[in-house]
FIVEX-517766 format. One record per residue (C-alpha): x, y, z. Coordinates in pm, whole numbers, padded with zeros to 5 digits, always signed. Layout:
<zalos>
XYZ/...
</zalos>
This chain:
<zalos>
-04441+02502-05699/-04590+02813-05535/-05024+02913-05501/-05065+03117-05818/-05403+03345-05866/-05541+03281-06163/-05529+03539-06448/-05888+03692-06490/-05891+03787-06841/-05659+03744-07136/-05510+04081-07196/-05713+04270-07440/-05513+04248-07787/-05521+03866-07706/-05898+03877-07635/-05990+04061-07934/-05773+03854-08163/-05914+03516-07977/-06277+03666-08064/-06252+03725-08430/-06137+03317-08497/-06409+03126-08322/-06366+02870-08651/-06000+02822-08540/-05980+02537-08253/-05683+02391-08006/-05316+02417-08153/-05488+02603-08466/-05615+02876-08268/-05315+02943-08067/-05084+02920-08359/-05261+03214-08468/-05244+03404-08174/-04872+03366-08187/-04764+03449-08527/-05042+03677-08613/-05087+03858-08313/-04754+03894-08170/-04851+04220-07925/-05115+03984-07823/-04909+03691-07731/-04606+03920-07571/-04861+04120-07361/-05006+03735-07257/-04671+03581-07174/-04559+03917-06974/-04879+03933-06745/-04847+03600-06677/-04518+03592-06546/-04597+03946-06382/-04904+03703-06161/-04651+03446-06121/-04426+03723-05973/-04136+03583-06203/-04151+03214-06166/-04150+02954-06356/-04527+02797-06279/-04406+02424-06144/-04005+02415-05985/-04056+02777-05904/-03731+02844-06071/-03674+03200-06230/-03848+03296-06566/-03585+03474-06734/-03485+03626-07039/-03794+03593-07284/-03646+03342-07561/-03632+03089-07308/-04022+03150-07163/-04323+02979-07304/-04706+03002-07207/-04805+02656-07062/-05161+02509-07090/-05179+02338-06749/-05541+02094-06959/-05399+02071-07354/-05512+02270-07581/-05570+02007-07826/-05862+01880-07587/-06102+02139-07665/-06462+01953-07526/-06753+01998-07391/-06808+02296-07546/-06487+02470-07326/-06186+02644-07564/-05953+02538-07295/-05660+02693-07549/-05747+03076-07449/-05937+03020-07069/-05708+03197-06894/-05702+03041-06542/-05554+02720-06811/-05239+02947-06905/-04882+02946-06709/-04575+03072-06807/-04255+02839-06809/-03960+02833-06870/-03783+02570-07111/-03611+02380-06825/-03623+02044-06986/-03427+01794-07223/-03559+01953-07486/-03286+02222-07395/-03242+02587-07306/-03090+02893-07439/-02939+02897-07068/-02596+02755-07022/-02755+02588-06704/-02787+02208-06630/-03032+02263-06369/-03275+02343-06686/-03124+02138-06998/-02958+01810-06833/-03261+01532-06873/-03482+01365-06754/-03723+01613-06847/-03999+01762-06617/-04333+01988-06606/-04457+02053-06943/-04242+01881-07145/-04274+01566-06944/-04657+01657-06916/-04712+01680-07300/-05040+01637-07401/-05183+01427-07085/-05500+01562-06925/-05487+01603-06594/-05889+01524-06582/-05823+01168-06672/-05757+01088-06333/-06004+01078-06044/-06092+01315-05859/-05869+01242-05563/-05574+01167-05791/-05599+01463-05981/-05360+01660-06055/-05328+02017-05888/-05242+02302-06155/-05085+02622-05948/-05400+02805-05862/-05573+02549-05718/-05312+02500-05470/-05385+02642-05133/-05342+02989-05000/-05234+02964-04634/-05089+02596-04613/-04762+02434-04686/-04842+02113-04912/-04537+02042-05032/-04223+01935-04861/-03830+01977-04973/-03557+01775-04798/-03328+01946-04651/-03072+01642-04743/-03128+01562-05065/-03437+01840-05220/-03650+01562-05279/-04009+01670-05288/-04309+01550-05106/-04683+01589-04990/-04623+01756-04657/-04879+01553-04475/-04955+01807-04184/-05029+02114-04433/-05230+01889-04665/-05440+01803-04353/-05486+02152-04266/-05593+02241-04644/-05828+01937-04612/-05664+01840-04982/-05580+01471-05028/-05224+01410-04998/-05257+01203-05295/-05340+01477-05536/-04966+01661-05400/-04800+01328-05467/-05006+01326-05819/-04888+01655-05876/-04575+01563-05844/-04569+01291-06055/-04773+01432-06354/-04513+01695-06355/-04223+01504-06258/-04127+01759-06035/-03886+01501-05814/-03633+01447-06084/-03316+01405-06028/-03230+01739-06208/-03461+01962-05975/-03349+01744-05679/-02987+01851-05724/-03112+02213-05798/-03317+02238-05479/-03021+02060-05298/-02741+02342-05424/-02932+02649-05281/-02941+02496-04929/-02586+02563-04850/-02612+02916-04962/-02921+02937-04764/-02739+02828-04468/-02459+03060-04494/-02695+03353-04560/-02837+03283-04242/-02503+03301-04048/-02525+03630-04135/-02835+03699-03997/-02760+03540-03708/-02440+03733-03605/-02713+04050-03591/-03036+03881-03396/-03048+03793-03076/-03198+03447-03149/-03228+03202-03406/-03628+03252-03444/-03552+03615-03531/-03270+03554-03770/-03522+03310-03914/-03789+03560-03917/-03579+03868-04076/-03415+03628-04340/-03775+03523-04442/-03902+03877-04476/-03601+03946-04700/-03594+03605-04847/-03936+03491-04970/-04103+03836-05020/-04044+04069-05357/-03789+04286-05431/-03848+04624-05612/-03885+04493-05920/-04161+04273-05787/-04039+03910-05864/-03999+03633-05619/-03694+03457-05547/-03554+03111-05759/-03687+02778-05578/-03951+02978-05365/-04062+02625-05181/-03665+02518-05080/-03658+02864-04906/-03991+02828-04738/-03879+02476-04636/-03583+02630-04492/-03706+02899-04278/-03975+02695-04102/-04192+02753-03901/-04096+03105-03936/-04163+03176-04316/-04493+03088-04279/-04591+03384-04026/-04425+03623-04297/-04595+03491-04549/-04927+03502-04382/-04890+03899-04261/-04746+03989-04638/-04967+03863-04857/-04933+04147-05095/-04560+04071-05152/-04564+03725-05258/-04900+03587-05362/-05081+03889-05519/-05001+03946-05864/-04757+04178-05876/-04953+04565-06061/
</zalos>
């Protein structure tokens, strides 16, 4: 899971169309949206995953082809209250990708082998039922500058990194709640965050047989790594590669803003 800036405004076809059924309400309204405004809904879905620069909102995994992509409402739509149409606020919609037991069109058991995870698992929970410093963090509320979570570099488990959460001055226990609301330490995403490592570590042979030193190696596979390619999209499991390439990745990161956080134009 990767910061995300929140989209500012639906896209306009979407806007208009959400504007002219104020009588429609939670799964009603966006039922309409997406079978009676279908450049609406398409132009939605592709500027989200355009901010998202390509990933999947929660395991950071690659959005892909657009059968298998869905728009995500991080509070549910069906809890429309207090007088806030959470179903079209944009800084409420992600795009995801069906990586769940509810299955993919992806031959790919990293997405379809169960347990399930993120929104599936989610479902209609709302992440305000919690208190406040158990609440769950939805993508753009996670910080900027500082690592939060952690990936074993063993076994891809994921956890609050303790020393970035302290630096963020963000409870540790809203990472771990995170975590959990999205069940983003399955076994499944475990074993896909554990797979890339050894590719990871033979990709940075490579780099090493050019650098002088391991903190350059580090530093050039980072820049290359972690920051977007021409088409603008970020690379699958962002966070594993980040966990990798510390403490190096995170002095890339912090001079290239522009190639991994900013929505991509």
């Amino acid at each position: 899971m990767k910061p995300v800036i929140p989209l500012p405004r639906l896209p306009e076809a979407a806007r208009v169309h959400a504007e002219s059924i104020p009588e429609l309400r939670g799964p009603d309204a966006w039922r309409s949206l997406r079978d009676n405004c279908r450049d609406g809904y398409d132009a939605l879905r592709e500027r989200l995953r355009q901010n998202q620069r390509g990933l999947c909102a929660y395991p950071s995994g690659a959005v892909v082809e657009v059968p298998d992509q869905e728009v995500e409402h991080f509070h549910p739509k069906s809890r429309d209250e207090d007088g806030r149409r959470w179903v079209f606020e944009p800084g409420n919609l992600f795009v995801t990708c069906r990586n769940t037991a509810n299955g993919s069109i992806l031959d790919d058991p990293h997405r379809v082998a169960p347990p399930a995870s993120c929104g599936t698992f989610k479902a209609e929970r709302n992440p305000d039922d919690a208190i406040e410093s158990m609440r769950p963090l939805k993508p753009s509320e996670l910080p900027h500058a500082e690592k939060v979570f952690r990936v074993g570099q063993r076994d891809g488990a994921l956890s609050p990194c303790p020393s970035g959460c302290g630096a963020a001055g963000l409870a540790s226990g809203r990472v771990q709640a995170t975590i959990d609301f999205l069940n983003l330490d399955c076994r499944r995403l475990r074993q896909a965050r554990t797979d890339i490592i050894p590719e990871l570590a033979e990709m940075l042979l490579l780099y090493l047989g050019t650098d002088a030193d391991d903190s350059l190696a580090r530093q050039h596979m980072a820049e290359d790594a972690l920051l977007a390619g021409k088409d603008g999209d970020l690379p699958t499991f962002f966070s594993t590669i980040r966990e990798f390439l510390q403490p190096e990745a995170e002095d890339v990161l912090a001079e290239k803003r522009d190639k991994w956080l900013e929505p991509a134009s």
